[in-house]
N, C-alpha and C positions, 0 to 999 in steps of 0.2 A: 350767439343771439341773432347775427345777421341770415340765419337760416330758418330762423321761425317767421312766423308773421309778428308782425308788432303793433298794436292798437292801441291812440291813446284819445282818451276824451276828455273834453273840457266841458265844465259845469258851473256854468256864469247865474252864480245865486247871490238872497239879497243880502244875504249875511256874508257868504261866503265863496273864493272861485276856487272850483280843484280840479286841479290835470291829474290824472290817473292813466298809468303807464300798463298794459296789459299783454303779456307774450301768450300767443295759439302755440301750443305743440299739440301735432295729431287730434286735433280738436276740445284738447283741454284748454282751459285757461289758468294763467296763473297771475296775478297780481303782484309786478314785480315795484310799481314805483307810484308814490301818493304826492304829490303836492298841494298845499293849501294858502292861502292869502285871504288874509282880512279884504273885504270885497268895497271899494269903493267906488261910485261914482252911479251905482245902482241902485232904485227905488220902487220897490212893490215890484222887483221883478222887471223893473224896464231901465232902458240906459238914459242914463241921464248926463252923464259927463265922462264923455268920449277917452279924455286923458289920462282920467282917474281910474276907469275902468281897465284903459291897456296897461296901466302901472299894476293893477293888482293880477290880469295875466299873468303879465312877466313873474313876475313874482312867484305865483303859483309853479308854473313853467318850471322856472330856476329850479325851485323845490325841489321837481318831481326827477329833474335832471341829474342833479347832483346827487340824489338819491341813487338811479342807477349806473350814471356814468355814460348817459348818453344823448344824443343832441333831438332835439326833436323839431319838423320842421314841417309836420301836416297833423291837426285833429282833428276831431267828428266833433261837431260843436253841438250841444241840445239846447233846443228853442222851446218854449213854452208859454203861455200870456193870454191874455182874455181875448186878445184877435185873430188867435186859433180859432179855425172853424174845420167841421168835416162836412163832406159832402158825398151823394151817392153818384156813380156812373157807371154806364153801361159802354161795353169798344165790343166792334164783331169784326172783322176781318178773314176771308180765304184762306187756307192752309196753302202756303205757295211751292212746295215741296211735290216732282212728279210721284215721288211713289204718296201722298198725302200724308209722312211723318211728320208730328208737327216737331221742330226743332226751335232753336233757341231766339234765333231772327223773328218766327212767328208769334213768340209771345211778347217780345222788342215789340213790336208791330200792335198788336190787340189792346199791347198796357199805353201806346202812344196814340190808340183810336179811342182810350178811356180819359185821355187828358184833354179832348176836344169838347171844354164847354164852355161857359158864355161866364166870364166871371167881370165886376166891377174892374174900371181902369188902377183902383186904387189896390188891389188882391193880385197876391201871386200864387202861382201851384207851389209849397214844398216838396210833395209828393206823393205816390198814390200806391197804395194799399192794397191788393187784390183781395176779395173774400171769398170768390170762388172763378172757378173756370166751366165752361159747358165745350164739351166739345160732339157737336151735331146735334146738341140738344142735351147731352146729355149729364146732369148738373150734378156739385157736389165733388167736383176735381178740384186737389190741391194742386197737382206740378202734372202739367199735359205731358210735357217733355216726352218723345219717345211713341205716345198714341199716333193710332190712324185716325183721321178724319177730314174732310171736307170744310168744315166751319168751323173756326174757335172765338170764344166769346168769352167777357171777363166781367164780373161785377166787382164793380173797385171800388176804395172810398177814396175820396179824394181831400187831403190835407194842403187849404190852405191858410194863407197867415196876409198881414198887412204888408206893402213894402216896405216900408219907413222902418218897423219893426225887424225885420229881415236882413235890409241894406245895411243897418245901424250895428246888426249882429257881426253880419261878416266883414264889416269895416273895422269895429276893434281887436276882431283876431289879426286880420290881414296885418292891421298897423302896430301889433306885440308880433310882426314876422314869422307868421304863421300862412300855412296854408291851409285853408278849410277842404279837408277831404270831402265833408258833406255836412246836412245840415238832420239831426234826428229829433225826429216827436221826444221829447221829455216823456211823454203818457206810456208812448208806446214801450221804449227802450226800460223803464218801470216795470210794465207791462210784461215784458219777457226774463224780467229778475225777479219778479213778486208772487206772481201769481202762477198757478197749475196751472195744467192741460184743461182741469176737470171746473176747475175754480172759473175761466176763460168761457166755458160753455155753457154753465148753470146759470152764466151771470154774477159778478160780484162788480162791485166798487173799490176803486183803488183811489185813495187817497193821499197825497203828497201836501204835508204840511212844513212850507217852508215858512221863512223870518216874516217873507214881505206878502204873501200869498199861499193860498192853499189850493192845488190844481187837483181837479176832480174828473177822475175817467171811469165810463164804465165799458167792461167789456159784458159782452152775449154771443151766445152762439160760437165762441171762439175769436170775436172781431172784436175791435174799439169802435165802438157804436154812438158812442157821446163823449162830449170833455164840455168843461167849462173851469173857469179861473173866480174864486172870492179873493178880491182883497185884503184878507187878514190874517196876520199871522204872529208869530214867534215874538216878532216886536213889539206886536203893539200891547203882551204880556208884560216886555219892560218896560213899555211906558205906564203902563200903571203901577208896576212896582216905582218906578220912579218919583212917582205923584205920591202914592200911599207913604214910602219911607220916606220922602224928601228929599231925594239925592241923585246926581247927576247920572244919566242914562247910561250912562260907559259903564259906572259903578252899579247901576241895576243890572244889567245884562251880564256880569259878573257873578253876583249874587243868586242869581236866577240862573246860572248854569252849577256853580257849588252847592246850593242850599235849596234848591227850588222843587217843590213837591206842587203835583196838581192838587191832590186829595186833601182838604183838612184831617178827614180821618187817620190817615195814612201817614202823617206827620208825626215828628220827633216834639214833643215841650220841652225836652231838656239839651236840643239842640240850638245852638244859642249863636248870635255873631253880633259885629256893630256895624254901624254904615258913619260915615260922616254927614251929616246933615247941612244940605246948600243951604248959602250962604253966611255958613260960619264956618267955624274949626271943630264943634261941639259933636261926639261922639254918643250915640243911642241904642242900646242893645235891644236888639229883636229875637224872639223865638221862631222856628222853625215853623209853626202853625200860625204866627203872623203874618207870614209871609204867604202860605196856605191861602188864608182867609182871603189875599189879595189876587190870587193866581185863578183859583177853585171857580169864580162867576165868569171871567175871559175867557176860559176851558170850555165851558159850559156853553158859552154864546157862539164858541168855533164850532161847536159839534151841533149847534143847535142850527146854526147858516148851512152850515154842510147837509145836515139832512132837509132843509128845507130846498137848499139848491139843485136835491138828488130829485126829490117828491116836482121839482116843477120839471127836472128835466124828462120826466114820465116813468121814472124805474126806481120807485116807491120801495118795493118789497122785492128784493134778489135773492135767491137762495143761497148763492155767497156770502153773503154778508157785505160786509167791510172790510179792507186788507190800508193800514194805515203805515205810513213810510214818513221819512223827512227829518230833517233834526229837531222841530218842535216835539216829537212824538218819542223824543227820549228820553226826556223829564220823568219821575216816578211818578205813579199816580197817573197819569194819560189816559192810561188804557181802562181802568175803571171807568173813569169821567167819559168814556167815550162808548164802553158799552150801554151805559144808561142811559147816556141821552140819545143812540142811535138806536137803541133797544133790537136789535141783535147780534148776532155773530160778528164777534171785531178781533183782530189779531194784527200784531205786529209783524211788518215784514224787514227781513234782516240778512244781509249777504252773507255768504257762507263761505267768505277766503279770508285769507290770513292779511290781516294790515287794515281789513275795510268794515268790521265786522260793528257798523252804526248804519240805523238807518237812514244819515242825513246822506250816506254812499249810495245808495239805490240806483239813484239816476245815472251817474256817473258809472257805475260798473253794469250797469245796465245797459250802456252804451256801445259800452265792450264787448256783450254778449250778443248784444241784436247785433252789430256789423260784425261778429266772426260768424253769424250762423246765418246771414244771408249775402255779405258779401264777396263776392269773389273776384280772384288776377288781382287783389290791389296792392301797392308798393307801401313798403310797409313806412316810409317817409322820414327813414334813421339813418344818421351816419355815428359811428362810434366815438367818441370820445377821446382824445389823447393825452392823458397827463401832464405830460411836459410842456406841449404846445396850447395855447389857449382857443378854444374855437369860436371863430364866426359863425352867429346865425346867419343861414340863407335868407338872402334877399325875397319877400314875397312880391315885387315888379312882375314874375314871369309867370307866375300866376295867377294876376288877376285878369289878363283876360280871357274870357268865357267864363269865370267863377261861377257866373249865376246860371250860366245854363249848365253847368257840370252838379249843380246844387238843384234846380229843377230836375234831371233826369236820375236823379240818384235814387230813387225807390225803384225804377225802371232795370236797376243795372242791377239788383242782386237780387231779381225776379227766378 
């Protein structure tokens, strides 16, 4: 294993956090190792309690460890939230090269003349995006690498986020003894699990409907061109199951992951269960289209914010459609309720390995796939495992400093 590359990522959601253990051979992937942890201390997607959150880490962590039998002590962590922003920028810089080959120093250079812009004290760069390259003028280059010319030039987008947001992220890895390898777009690393080539360029929307929030990207042209974050999700389904049956939200979210149909139509009547009704002992039986009746209008109002959030962000009508992900969107019945209230083309996206094959994985194997396919030299951050002898986690002291600037220049490094 110590000869492969090893990738793993963590996916700090609001329901749920999972470390996902990913081995590269020859450029395949295989999905060696899953972890999962009931996710606490997190709210709509944002941290709220520092301690609670590193406990469900670890947790996850452990998981995914003792699944494979090995130690893990660096992940690519995905960020995501409504103080995501993109931005556009332009870097020109000289080919410094006598014979004018442009090499790898030169696009270092052009991607670090595209992160010089003017941003609030309160905004960091996560990192920057190239959508194309011009070299002498001449546009529509993916990888210069190896051209002649005199001038190279980048049109980048530039991803930033809040610091508070940011700091807060890689302070809870750091403190579950972790080293953050890097910090990736949630959108994007989606983005390169979900969607085509073709899908990327016509334009479509990808949607990620998680517990606490539903994060909305759309790509054109081949680029992520917009995102934004609605506040509602997965949960606030059980909260009204909660309220409708009368019964404690643990026991809704239960209920609503066994028996839970978006569609009235599409529902069982002779599918049957009970709940215990708060504040007694007294037991109530519900049909399968009770519960329907209660799910079917929150469905409804998710898809109906979503497209409203799409039509303001200017890209109303895509010839992609919709491409919808997340663990909300595995419920039966979803994907109807969402073709008709987004009235067209809607399909579910769903990873294609062995151990991940839900779409609440998207993100997280998604993460795996964008840093094997753009990073490179990096240390795969494993030591093996020994049986008999019990292993310490590495100290993360000697990592953090620079964290933040090795987490700035990381879209720069797998250019």
């Amino acid at each position: 294993m110590s000869n492969n590359d090893i990738i793993v990522s963590l996916d700090i959601g609001t329901s749920k956090v999972r470390a996902i253990i990913g081995e590269v051979v020859n450029g395949t992937i295989n999905i060696i190792g899953v972890g999962s942890a009931e996710s606490e201390g997190i709210r709509k997607g944002a941290i709220v309690d520092i301690d609670q959150t590193v406990n469900s880490i670890r947790s996850a962590v452990d998981h995914a460890e003792r699944m494979v039998g090995v130690q893990i002590s660096e992940v690519y962590v995905g960020i995501s939230g409504n103080h995501i922003a993109l931005q556009s920028s332009h870097g020109v810089v000289a080919v410094s090269n006598e014979d004018r080959e442009i090499g790898e120093e030169d696009i270092d250079r052009v991607i670090q003349a595209a992160r010089v812009i003017a941003l609030p004290p309160e905004r960091e760069i996560i990192g920057v995006v190239p959508k194309q390259y011009l070299v002498d003028g001449q546009e529509g280059i993916n990888d210069p690498r190896g051209m002649i010319g005199v001038r190279l030039e980048v049109e980048a987008t530039i991803i930033t986020g809040a610091k508070t947001g940011i700091h807060n992220l890689i302070r809870v890895v750091e403190k579950s003894e972790l080293k953050v390898a890097g910090l990736i777009l949630m959108s994007l690393a989606s983005g390169q699990l979900a969607l085509s080539k073709d899908e990327k360029a016509v334009g479509t929307v990808l949607v990620d409907v998680g517990a606490g929030a539903a994060t909305i990207a759309v790509f054109e042209q081949g680029n992520l061109t917009a995102t934004s974050t609605i506040q509602i999700g997965g949960e606030y389904i059980s909260n009204d199951i909660s309220i409708g049956l009368r019964t404690q939200l643990e026991i809704a979210e239960k209920i609503k992951l066994k028996y839970g149909c978006a569609s009235v139509d599409d529902s069982a009547p002779d599918q049957m269960f009970k709940v215990t009704r708060m504040g007694s002992n007294v037991e109530k039986e519900f049909s399968q289209i009770d519960l329907a009746n209660i799910i079917e209008p929150r469905v409804e109002e998710i898809f109906q914010m979503i497209r409203a959030e799409v039509h303001r962000l200017g890209y109303g009508d895509l010839a992609g459609g919709y491409v919808l992900t997340g663990g909300t969107v595995c419920m039966p019945g979803v994907l109807a309720i969402a073709q008709a209230q987004l009235a067209t083309s809607v399909r579910i996206a769903v990873p294609d390995f062995i151990g991940v094959r839900d779409p609440s994985y998207t993100s997280g194997v998604g993460i795996i796939q964008f840093v094997s396919k753009y990073m490179k030299n990096r240390n795969s951050g494993f030591s093996k495992k020994v049986a008999s002898k019990p292993v310490t986690k590495k100290s993360s002291e000697s990592s953090k400093p620079g964290i933040l600037e090795r987490v700035k220049s990381f879209f720069s490094e797998f250019i």
